[in-house]
C-alpha positions as a LaTeX table, in Angstrom:
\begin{tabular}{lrrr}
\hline
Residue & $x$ (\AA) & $y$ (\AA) & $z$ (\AA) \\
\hline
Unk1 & 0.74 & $-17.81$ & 19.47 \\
Unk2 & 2.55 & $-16.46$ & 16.42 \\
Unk3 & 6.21 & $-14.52$ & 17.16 \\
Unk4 & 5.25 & $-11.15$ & 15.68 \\
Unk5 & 8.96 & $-9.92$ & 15.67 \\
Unk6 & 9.96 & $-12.92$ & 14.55 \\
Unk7 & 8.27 & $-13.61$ & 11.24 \\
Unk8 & 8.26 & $-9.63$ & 10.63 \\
Unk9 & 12.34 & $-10.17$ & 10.46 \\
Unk10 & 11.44 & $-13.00$ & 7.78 \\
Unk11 & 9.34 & $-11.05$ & 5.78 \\
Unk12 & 11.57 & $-8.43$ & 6.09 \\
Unk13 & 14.66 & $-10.70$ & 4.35 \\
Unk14 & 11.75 & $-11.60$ & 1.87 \\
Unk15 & 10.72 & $-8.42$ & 0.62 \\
Unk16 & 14.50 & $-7.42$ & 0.19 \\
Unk17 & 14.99 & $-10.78$ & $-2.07$ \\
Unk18 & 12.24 & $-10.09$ & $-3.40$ \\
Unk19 & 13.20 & $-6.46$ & $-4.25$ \\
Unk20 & 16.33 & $-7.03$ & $-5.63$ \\
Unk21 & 14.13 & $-9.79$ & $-8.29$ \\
Unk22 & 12.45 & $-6.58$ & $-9.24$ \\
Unk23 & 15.54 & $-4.41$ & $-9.56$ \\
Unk24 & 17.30 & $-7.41$ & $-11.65$ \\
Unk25 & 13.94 & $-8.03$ & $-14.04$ \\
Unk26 & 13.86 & $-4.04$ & $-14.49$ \\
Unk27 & 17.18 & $-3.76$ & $-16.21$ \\
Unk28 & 16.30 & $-6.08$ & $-19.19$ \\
Unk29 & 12.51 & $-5.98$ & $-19.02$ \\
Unk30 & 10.50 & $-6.79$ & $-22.06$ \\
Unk31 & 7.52 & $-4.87$ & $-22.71$ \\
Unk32 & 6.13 & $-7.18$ & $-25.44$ \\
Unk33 & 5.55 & $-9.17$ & $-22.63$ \\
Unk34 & 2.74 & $-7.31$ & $-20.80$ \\
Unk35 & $-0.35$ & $-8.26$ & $-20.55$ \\
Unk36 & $-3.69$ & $-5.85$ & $-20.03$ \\
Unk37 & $-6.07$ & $-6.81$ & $-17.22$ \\
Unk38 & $-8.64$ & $-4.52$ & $-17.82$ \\
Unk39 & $-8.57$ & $-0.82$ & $-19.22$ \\
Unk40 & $-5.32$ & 0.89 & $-18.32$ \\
Unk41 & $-4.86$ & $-2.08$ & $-15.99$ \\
Unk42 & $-1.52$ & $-4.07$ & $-16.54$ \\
Unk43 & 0.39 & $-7.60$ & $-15.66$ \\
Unk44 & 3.77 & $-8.76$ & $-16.24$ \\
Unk45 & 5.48 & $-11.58$ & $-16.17$ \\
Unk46 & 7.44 & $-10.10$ & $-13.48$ \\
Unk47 & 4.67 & $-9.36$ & $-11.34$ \\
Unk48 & 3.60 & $-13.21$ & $-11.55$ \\
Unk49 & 6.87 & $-14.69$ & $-11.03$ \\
Unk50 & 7.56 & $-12.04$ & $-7.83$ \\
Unk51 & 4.25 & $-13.55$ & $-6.41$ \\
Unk52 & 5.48 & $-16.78$ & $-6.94$ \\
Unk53 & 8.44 & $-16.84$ & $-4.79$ \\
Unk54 & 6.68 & $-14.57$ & $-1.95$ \\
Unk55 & 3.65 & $-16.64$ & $-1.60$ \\
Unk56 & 6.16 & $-19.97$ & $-1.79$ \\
Unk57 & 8.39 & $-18.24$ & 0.87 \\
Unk58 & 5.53 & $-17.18$ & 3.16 \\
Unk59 & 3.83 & $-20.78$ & 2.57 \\
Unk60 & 6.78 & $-21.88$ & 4.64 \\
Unk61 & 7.39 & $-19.22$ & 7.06 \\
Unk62 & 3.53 & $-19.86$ & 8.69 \\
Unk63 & 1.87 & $-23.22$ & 6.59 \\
Unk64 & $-1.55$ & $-22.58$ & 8.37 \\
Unk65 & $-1.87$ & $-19.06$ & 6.77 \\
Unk66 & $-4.61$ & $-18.68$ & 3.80 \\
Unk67 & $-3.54$ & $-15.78$ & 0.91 \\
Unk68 & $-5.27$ & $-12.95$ & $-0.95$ \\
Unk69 & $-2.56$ & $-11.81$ & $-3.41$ \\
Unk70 & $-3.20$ & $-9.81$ & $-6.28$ \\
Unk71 & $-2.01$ & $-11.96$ & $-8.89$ \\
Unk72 & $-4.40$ & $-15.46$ & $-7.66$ \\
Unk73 & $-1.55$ & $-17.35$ & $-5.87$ \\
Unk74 & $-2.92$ & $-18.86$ & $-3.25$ \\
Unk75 & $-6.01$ & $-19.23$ & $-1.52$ \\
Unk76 & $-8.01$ & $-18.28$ & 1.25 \\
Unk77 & $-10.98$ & $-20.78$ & 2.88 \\
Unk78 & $-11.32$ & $-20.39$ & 6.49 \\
Unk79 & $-7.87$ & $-19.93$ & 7.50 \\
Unk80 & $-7.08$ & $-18.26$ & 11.11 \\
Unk81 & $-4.44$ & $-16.09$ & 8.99 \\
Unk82 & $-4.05$ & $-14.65$ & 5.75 \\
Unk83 & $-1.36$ & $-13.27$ & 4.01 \\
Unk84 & $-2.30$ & $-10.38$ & 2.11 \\
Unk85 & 0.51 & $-10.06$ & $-0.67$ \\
Unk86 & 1.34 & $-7.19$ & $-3.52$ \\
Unk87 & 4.48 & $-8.98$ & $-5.54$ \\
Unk88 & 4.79 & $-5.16$ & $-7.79$ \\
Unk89 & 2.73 & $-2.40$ & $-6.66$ \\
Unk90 & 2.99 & 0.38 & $-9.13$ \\
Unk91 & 3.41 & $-2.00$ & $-12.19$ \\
Unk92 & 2.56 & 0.76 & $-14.51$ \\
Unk93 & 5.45 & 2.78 & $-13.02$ \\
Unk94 & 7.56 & $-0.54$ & $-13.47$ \\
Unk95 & 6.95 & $-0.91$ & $-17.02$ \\
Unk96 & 7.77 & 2.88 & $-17.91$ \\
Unk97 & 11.01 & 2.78 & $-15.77$ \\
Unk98 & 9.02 & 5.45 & $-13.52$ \\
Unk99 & 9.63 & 5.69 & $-9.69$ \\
Unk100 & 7.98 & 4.25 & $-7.33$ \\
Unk101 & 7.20 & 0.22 & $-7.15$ \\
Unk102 & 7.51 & $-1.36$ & $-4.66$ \\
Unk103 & 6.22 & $-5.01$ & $-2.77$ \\
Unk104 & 3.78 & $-5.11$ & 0.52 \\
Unk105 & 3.45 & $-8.07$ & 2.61 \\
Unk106 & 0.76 & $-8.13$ & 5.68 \\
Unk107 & $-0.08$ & $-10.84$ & 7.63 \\
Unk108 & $-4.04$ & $-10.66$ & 9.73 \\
Unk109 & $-6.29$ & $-12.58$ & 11.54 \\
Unk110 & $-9.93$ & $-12.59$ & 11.34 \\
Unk111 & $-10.02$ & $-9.49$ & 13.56 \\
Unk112 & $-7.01$ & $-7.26$ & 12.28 \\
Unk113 & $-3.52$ & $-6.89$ & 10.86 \\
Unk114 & $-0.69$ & $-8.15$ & 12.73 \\
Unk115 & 2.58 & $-7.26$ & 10.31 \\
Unk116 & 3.33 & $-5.15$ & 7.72 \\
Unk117 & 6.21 & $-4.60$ & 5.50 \\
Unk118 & 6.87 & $-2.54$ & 2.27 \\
Unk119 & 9.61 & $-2.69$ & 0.40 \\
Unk120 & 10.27 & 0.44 & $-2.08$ \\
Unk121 & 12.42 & $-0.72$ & $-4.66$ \\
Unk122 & 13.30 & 2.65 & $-6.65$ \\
Unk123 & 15.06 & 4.49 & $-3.40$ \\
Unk124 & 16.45 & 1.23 & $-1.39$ \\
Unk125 & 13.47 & 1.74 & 1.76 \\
Unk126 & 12.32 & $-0.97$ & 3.82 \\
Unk127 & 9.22 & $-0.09$ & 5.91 \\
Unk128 & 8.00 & $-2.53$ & 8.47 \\
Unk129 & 6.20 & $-2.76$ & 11.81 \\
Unk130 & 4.12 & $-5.41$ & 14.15 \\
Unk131 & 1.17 & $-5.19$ & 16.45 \\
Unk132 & 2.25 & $-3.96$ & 19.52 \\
Unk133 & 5.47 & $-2.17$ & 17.54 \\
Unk134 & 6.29 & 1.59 & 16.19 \\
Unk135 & 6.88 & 1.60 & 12.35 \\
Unk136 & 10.12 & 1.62 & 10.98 \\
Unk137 & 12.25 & 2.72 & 7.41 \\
Unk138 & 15.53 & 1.09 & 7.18 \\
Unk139 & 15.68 & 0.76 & 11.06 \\
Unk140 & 14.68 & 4.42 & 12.33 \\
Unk141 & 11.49 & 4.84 & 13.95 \\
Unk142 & 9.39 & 6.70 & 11.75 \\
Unk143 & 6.36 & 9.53 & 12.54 \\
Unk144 & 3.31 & 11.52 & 10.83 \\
Unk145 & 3.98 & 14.70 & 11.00 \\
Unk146 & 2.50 & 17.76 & 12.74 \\
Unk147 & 1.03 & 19.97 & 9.82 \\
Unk148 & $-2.29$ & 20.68 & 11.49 \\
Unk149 & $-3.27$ & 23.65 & 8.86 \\
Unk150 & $-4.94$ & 22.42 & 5.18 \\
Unk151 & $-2.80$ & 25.36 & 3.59 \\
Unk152 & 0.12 & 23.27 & 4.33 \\
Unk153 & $-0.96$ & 19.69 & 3.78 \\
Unk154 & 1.15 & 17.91 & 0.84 \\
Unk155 & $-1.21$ & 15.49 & $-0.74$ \\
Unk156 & $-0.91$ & 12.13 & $-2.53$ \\
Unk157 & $-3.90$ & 11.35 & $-4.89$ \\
Unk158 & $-4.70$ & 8.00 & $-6.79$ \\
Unk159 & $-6.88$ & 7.28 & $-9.47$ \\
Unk160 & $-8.14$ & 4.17 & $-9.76$ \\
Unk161 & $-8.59$ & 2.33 & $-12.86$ \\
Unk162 & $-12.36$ & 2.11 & $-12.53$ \\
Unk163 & $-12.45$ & 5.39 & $-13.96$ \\
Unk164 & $-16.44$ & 5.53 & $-15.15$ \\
Unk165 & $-17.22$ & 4.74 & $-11.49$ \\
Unk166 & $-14.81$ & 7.00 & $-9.86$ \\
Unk167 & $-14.32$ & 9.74 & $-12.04$ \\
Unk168 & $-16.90$ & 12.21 & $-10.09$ \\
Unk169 & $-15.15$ & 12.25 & $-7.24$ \\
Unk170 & $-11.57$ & 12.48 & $-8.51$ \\
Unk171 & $-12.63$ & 15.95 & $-10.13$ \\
Unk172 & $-14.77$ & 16.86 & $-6.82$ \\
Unk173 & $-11.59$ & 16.24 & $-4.68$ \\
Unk174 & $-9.49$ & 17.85 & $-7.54$ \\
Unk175 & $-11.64$ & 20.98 & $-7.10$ \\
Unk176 & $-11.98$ & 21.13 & $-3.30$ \\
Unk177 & $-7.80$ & 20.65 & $-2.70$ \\
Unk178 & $-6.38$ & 22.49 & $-5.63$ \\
Unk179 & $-5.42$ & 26.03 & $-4.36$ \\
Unk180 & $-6.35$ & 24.72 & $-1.09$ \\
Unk181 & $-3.54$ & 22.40 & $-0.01$ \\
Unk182 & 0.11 & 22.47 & $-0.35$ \\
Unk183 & 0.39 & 20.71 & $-3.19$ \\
Unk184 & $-1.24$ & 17.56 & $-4.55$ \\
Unk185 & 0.45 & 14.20 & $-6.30$ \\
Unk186 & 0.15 & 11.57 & $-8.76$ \\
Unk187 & 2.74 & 8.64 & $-8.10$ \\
Unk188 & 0.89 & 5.43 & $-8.86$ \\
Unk189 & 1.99 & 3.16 & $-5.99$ \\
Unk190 & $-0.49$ & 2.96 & $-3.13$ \\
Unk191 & 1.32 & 0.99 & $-0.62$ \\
Unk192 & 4.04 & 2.84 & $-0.72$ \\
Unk193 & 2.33 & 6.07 & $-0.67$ \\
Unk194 & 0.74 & 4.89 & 2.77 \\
Unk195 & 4.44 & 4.71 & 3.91 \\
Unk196 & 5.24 & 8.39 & 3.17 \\
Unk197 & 2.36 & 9.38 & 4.79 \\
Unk198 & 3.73 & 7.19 & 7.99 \\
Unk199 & 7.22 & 9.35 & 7.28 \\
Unk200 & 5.72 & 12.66 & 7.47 \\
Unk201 & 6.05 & 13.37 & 3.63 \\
Unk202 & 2.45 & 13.49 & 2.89 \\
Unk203 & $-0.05$ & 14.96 & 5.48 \\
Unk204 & $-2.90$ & 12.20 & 3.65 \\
Unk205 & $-3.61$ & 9.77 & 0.85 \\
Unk206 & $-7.05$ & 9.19 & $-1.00$ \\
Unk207 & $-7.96$ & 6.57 & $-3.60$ \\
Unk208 & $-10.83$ & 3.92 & $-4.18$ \\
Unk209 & $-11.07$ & 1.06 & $-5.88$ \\
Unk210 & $-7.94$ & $-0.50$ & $-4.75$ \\
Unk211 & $-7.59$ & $-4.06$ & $-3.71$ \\
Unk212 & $-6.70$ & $-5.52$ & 0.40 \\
Unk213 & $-3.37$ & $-6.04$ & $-0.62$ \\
Unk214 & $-2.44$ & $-2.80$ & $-1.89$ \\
Unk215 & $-3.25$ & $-0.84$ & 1.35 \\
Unk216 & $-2.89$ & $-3.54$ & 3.99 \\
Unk217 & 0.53 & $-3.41$ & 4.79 \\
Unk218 & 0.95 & 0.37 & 4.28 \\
Unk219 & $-2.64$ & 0.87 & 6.71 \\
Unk220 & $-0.83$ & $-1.07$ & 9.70 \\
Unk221 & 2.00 & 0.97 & 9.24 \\
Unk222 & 0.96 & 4.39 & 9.20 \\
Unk223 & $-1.32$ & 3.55 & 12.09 \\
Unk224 & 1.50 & 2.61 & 14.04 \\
Unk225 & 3.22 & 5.57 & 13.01 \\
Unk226 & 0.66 & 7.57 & 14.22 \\
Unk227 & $-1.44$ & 8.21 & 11.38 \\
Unk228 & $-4.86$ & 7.68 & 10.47 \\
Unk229 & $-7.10$ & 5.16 & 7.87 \\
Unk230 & $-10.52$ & 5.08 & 7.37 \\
Unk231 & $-12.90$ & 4.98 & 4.60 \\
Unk232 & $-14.70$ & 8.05 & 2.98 \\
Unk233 & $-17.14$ & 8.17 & 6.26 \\
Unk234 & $-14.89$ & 7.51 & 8.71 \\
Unk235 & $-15.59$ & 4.14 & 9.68 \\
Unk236 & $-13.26$ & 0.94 & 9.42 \\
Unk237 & $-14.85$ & $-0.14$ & 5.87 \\
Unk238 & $-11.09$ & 0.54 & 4.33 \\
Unk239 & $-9.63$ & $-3.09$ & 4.56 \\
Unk240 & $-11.22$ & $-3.95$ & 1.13 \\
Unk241 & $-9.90$ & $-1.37$ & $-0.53$ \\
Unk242 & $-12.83$ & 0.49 & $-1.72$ \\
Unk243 & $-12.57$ & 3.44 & 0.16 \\
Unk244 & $-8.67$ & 4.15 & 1.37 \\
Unk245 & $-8.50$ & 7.86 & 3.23 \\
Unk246 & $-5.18$ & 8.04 & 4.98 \\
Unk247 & $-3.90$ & 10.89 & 6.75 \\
Unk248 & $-1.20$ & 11.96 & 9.74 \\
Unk249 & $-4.19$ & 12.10 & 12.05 \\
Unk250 & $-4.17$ & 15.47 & 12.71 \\
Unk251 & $-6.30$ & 16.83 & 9.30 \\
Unk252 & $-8.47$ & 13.57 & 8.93 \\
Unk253 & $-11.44$ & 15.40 & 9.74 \\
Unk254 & $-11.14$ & 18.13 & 7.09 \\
Unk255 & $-10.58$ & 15.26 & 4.32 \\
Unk256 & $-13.86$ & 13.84 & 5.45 \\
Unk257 & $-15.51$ & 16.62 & 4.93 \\
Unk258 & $-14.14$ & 16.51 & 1.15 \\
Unk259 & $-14.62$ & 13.03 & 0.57 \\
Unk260 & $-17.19$ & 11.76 & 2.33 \\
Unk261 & $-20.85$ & 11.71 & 2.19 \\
Unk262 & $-21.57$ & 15.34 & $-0.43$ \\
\hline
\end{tabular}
């Protein structure tokens, strides 16, 4: 049986090494040095050495744990637990010097996340929580909030890189929310995202096409803050990535009726 609190303090001391790596790297960062994925789609040097040390770290911290991290570190067979490992979410806010990045660690079994922990590099905020746990920034327990009215709901939208596939949608949920909501966002760094949502600064979160590890950390936390993930039909089809909607709970059902099923 695996000490929940325990390893979630070590991942904790991880993600803030691993953080201040980032922080370091950003102040003389070479651009020449990034690579393109796919279209729009960026890696760094950065982002594969930060993987390196987490997934080395972690290796140690649990040695019977498989890995899905974004950058191939790691592997995953048949493993009772998996790390699920983002070493620079938002790494096209990294290379422009634009806020926010940030690293996500989770740790699951075959049946469902156990620890999550997101570090947000540009403002100094450490999110974390455990089964069992309430979610935490920098120590205080953290919330969704209240806003039960669509008129007030602040929004955080992502658009995915697999634009030809997901373009439709972006401009149906573009035309349903604007005017409708609050106010709608564009800030490029999923996990993190998930983690305002968990601190009451968003009401909800929608994008598809991301990857497990971008959302996995972020998903365990909001839950635990109170919050809400599904995918666009409101079933638990979100751990992939596909299909992320994530709200305070409260308005899920109105953003289903947006995203899902038109």
């Amino acid at each position: 049986m695996l000490d929940l609190e325990q390893i979630t303090k070590k991942v904790r001391e991880i993600a803030l090494q691993g953080g201040a790596f980032l922080r370091n790297e950003r102040s003389s960062f070479d651009r020449g040095r990034v690579e393109k994925k796919n279209a729009h789609d960026y890696v760094s040097y950065v982002d594969k050495e930060s993987e390196h040390r987490i997934v080395a770290q972690l290796r140690e911290l649990v040695p019977e744990a498989g890995f899905i991290a974004e950058e191939g570190s790691g592997s995953l067979t048949d493993e009772e637990y998996c790390w699920l490992v983002d070493p620079l979410d938002g790494t096209t806010n990294f290379i422009h010097n634009n806020a926010p990045y940030c690293i996500s660690i989770a740790l699951r079994n075959r049946e469902e996340l156990l620890v999550g922990v997101v570090y947000e590099v540009c403002r100094n905020e450490l999110y974390w929580t455990y089964k069992g746990s309430p979610s935490y920034l920098n120590g205080r327990e953290i919330h969704v909030s209240d806003v039960a009215d669509m008129d007030e709901a602040f929004v955080a939208l992502g658009f995915p890189y697999n634009f030809q596939s997901y373009k439709s949608l972006a401009e149906h949920i573009v035309h349903k929310l604007y005017g409708n909501v609050g106010g709608l966002r564009l800030q490029g760094a999923a996990a993190a995202e998930l983690c305002y949502v968990a601190a009451g600064r968003f009401e909800a979160r929608i994008e598809g096409f991301l990857g497990p590890w971008d959302i996995a950390a972020g998903s365990i936390i909001l839950m635990n803050a109170g919050g809400k993930v599904t995918d666009y039909s409101g079933g638990e089809n979100f751990y992939n990535g596909h299909e992320v909607l994530a709200t305070n709970g409260k308005l899920h059902n109105e953003f289903l009726k947006i995203v899902g099923k038109r």
